[in-house]
N, C-alpha and C positions, 0 to 999 in steps of 0.2 A: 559463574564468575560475574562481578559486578564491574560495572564500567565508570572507572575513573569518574568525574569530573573537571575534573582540572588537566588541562596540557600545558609543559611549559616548554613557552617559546623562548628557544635559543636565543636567538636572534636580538630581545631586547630583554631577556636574562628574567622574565616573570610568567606567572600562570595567565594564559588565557582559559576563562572560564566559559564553559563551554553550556554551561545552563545558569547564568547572572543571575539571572531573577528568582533563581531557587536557593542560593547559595544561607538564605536566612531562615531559612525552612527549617524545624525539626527534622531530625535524623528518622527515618520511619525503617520498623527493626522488618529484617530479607529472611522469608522463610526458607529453609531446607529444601531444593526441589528435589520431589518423591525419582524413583526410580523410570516412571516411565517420561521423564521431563527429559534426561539425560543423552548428550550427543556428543562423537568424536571431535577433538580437536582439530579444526583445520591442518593440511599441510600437505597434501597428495600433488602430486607433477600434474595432474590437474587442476587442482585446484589455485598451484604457483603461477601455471600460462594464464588463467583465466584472470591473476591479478594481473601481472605484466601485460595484458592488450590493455587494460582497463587504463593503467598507470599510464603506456605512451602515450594513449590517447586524451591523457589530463582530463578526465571525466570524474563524476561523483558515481558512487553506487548507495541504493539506502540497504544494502545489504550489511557495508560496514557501519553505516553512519545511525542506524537503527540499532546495532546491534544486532541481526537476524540470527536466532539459534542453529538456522539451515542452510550457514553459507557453506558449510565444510561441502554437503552434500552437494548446493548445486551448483557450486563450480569450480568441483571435479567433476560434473555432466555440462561445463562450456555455459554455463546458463547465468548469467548477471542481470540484476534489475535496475538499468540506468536510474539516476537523480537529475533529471536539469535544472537548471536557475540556481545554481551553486549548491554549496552546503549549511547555509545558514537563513533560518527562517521565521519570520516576522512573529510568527504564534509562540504561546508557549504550554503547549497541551501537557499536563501532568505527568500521560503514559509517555512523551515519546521520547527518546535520545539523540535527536535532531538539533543539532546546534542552533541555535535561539541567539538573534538580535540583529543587526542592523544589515542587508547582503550587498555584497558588490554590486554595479552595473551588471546586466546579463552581457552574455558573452556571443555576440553576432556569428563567430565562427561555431558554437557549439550544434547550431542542427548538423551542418556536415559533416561534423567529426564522429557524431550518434550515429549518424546514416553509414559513414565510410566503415565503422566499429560494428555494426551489426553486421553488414557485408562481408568484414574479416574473418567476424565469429562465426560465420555460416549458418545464424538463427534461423529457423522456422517459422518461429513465433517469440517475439520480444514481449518486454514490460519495459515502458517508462513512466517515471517519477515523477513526481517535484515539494521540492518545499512553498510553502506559501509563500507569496509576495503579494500582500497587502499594500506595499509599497510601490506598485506599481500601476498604473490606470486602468489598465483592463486583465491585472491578475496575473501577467505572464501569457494569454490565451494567447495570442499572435504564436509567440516562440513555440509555446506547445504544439501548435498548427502547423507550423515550420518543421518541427520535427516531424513530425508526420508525414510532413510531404519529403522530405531529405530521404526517410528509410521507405517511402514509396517509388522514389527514383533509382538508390541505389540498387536495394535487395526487392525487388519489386514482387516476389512472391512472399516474402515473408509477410505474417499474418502481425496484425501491431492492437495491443493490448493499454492503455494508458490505465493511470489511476491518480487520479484529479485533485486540485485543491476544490472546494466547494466556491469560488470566484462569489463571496460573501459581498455584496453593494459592489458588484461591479456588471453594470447592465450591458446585455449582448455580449459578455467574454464567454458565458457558456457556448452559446449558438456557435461562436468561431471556432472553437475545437470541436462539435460535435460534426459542423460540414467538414472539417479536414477528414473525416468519415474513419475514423479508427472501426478496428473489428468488434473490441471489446469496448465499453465505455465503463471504468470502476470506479466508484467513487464508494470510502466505508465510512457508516454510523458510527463506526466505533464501540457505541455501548448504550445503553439502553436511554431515556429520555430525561428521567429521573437522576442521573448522574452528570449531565452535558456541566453540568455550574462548575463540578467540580472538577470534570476530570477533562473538558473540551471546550474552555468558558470562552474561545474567540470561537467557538462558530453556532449554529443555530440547527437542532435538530429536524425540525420541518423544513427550513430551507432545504439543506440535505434533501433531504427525501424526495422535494420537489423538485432538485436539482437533476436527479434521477429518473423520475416522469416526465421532464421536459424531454431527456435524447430520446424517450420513446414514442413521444408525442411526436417531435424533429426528424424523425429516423428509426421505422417502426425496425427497421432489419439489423440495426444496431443491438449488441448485446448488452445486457445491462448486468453488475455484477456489484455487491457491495458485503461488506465484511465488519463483525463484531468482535471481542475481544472479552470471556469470561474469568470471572476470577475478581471484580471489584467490586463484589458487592447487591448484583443483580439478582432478582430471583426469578425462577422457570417461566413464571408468568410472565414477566418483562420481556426476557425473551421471546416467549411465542407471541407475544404481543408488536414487538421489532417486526419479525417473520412475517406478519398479520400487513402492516406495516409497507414492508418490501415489497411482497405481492401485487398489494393495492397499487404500491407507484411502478409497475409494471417489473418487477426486476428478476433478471433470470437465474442468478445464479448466486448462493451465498455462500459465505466463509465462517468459519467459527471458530476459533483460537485462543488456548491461554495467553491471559495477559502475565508480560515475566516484565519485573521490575527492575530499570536500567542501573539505578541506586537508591540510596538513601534520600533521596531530595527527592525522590518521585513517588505517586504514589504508591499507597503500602499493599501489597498482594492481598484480598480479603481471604482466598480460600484457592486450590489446587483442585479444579474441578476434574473428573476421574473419568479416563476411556470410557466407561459403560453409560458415562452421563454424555457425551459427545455423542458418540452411537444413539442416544434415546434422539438427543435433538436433529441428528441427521435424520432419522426414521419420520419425527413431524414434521420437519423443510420439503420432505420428498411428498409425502400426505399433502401440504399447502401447497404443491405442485410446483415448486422451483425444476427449472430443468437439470440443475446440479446444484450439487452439495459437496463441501468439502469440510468436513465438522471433527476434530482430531485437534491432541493439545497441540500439534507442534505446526496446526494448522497455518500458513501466511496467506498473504493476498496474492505473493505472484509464486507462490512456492507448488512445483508440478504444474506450471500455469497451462506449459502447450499442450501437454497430455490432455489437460483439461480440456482445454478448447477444442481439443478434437472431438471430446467428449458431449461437447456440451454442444457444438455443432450436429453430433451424430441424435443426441436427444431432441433437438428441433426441428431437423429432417422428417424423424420418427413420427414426431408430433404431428407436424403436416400432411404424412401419408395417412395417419390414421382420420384426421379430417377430412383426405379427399375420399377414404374409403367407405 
């Protein structure tokens, strides 16, 4: 199912468009997703309470705001991936369904409400968000820091996962979230180097990347994880070439996931890359020695996130006894 653009607000009786800047775009024609693309429609008594904490506590999720194919799934398992710095975001990347253009003020009471909400949820292991704010002097990095420390206060064991804007010309905002010392540090390429004009043209692929070897340079015990998106266009080599890439800026864990087109304004699906092709790239991530892989169409960035990290905890352990031995 394709996702609207346009909402109309009640309120002063017109469309709020929800991607502006695409609205002049040719229509780009939505392919057929194959059989193994296909997932339950939301609606389970889990997955009803897991909207209702989200709703009282006036929070964003990029689960709706993305359009994630794997909300049904993950919460009816309690599991939500907070958005901070609202819903509206200064980029306007081709793939994403992320409401595009000017945001509010940030919202000074939101770390404690994040904090107080993971608390209620009884998470383990969180993921939080954000849209880009370019609009801001240091990127949003403070608040992100903030958050951090709120769900370090409250739920003090739960394990905290972020996944970053790339703080593009904004000096020292990286440093301030990496000392708020999150467990996971995620930040995703997206897609291969050769595509960034078209499909990622506010941000810079080697920044990225560099962005990524600075927390390990800053904080060798920080996890590093970042995530691509197949299906626009890229070929094998590209990919193992990212992979190639990732390594080099120290990164421990990647993601690999069809890209599903939000609508007609966004980019066009080039191809429906197939199970047995996910499984090959998984098989050479684990060869390039990432400590995990998660490479599957219906793959996300926080999607199984804590499993994962248990997992990908339990493979660095490993790693280090096999050194001492």
């Amino acid at each position: 199912m394709v996702t609207l653009i346009n909402r109309l607000d009640a309120a002063v009786s017109k469309p709020d468009l929800r991607h502006p800047e695409k609205q002049n775009r040719p229509d780009t024609p939505i392919l057929k997703k194959p059989d193994w693309l296909r997932v339950k429609a939301p609606g389970s008594e889990g997955y009803n309470a897991t909207r209702q904490t989200v709703r009282d506590a006036k929070l964003v999720t990029v689960c709706e705001e993305a359009a994630c194919p794997n909300i049904g799934e993950c919460w009816t398992k309690n599991h939500a991936t907070l958005m901070i710095m609202g819903d509206t975001c200064t980029r306007a990347c081709a793939f994403c369904n992320v409401k595009t253009g000017l945001p509010q003020p940030l919202d000074a009471d939101e770390p404690n409400r994040v904090g107080m909400t993971v608390a209620k949820m009884g998470l383990s292991h969180v993921v939080i968000t954000s849209v880009d704010r370019d609009d801001l002097a240091d990127g949003g990095a403070e608040h992100f820091a903030e958050v951090i420390r709120q769900i370090r206060l409250q739920p003090p064991k739960t394990t905290v996962e972020i996944l970053t804007p790339d703080f593009l010309r904004k000096d020292g905002a990286a440093e301030v979230v990496i000392d708020a010392k999150p467990d996971v540090f995620n930040h995703n390429l997206e897609t291969v180097p050769r595509n960034y004009l078209k499909i990622r043209p506010g941000a810079r692929y080697y920044h990225s990347l560099r962005l990524l070897e600075r927390v390990k340079e800053r904080d060798p015990s920080q996890f590093t994880k970042s995530g691509i998106m197949v299906g626009l266009g890229e070929t094998k080599e590209e990919v193992m070439q990212v992979m190639d890439d990732m390594r080099s800026a120290g990164v421990d864990f990647i993601t690999i996931g069809q890209y599903l087109q939000p609508t007609r304004k966004h980019a066009a699906i080039d191809r429906f890359v197939t199970p047995d092709e996910f499984k090959a790239y998984e098989s050479i991530a684990r060869a390039k020695g990432f400590l995990m892989v998660s490479s599957s169409p219906l793959t996300r960035s926080s999607h199984h996130a804590g499993e994962d990290f248990e997992r990908l905890r339990a493979a660095r352990d490993a790693q280090l006894a096999g050194k001492r031995a």
